[in-house]
Structures are given as structure tokens and as C-alpha cells.
N, C-alpha and C positions, 0 to 999 in steps of 0.2 A: 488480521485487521485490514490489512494494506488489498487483499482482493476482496473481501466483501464490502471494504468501503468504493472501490472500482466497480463493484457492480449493481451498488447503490446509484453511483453516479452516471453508469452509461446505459441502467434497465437490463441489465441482466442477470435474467435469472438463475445461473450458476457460473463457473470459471472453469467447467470442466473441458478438459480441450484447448483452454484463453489462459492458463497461469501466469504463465510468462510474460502474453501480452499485457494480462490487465495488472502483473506487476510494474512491468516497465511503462505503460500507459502514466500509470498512477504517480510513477517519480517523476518520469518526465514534463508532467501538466502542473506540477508545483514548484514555488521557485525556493522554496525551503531545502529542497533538493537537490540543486540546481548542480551541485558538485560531482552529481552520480549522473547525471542527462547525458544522452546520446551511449555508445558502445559499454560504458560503466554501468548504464543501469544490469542492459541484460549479465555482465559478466558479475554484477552484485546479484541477483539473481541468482543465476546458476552455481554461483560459490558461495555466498551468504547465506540465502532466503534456503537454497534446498540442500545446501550443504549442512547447515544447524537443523532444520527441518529430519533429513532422512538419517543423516548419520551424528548427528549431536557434537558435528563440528566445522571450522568453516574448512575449503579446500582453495587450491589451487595459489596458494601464497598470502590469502586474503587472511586480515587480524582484525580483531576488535578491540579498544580501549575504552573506558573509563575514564580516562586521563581529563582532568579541566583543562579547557582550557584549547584541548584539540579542537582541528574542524575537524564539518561532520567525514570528512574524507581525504583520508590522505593520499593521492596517487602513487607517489615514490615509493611507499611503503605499503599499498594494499590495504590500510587503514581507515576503520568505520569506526566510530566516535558513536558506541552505543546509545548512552546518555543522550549525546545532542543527535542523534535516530531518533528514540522514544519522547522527546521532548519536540520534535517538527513534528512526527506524526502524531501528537497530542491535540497540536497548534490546526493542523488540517482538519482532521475531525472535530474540532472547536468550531472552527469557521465554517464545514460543510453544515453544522446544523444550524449557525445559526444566521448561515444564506439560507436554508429552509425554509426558518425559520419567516425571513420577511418577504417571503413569494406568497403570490397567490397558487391556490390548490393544481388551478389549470396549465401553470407553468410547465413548460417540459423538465423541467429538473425536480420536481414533485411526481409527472408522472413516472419515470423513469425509478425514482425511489420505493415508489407506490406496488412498482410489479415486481421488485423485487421483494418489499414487504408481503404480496401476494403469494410469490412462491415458497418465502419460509412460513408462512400459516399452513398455505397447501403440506408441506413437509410435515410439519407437527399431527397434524389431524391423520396421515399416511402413518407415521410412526407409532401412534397408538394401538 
């Protein structure tokens, strides 16, 4: 969710090659976040994001809770407060649609969504 909503938002048409950027992009530009900004995102990233991603868990001393109550981030302990994760990035894609939502069509933030809506119709119509 977190790179196709990045590439929703900067017009691009895939992540392929940008992962990382447009993960760390995407933390960083929101203040829901704000606890993972600067060297945390990338290393949330490459120990959260493609550590549960490629091998179904996270690495490098990095845990996740459930726990109420925690923040979304606990430095000391390498801890990501799943819950309040899925619950910020609920709140952002809330809010990106419905800034969409009261722009006009011409807006650069409409075009930018616009092509990357573009390239997933291109995609479907290619997959057939």
C-alpha cells in the first residue's frame, strides 16, 4: 500500500528500481510517522518492509507488537506497534483521497494520480 500510494502521489508509474525510495519518501512526508523519519525509515524498511515481505519475518533485532497502548515506535527496543502502523496508514490514505477529493482535475496532484491510474489500466488490458 505504502509504494503504490507513493506513486500515486509523485506520478509514477511503477517502484521498480524506487522501493526503497518511495518507501522512505512516503514515511517521511507524513507526520503520523514522524517517529520512523530520517535513518529509521530506511533501516524500517530494509528490516520490516522486506524482511516480513521476502522471508515472513522481520530481521536485524527489529519486533513488532500489538501491545495498546505502545508508540508507533519504539527506538530502544526495535519496536513497531503494528496496530498503530495500520491505523496511521489508514488515516493517510483517508486524507490523500479526500485532498483529491477537493482539487480541481488540473491540479498537479490529480495529474500525478491520473498517470499512474493510466498505467494500471495499460497493465490490465496488457494482461489479458
Amino acid at each position: 500500500m505504502i509504494e503504490t500510494l507513493q506513486s500515486f502521489s509523485s506520478g509514477w508509474e511503477d517502484t521498480k528500481g524506487k522501493s526503497e525510495l518511495a518507501f522512505c519518501r512516503f514515511l517521511n512526508e507524513h507526520d503520523e510517522f514522524k517517529a520512523l523519519w530520517g535513518r529509521n525509515a530506511s533501516d524500517f524498511y530494509s528490516n520490516v518492509r522486506c524482511g516480513i515481505l521476502h522471508q515472513a519475518e522481520t530481521r536485524g533485532g527489529w519486533k513488532t507488537t500489538k501491545k495498546d497502548g505502545a508508540p508507533l515506535f519504539e527506538p530502544s527496543t526495535l519496536t513497531i506497534n503494528a496496530s498503530f502502523f495500520r491505523d496511521a496508514l489508514a488515516k493517510v490514505i483517508e486524507e490523500f483521497c479526500l485532498d483529491l477529493d477537493q482539487r480541481d482535475w488540473k491540479d498537479k496532484r490529480w495529474k500525478n494520480a491520473n498517470k499512474k491510474f493510466k498505467t494500471i489500466c495499460e497493465n490490465c488490458k496488457t494482461a489479458q
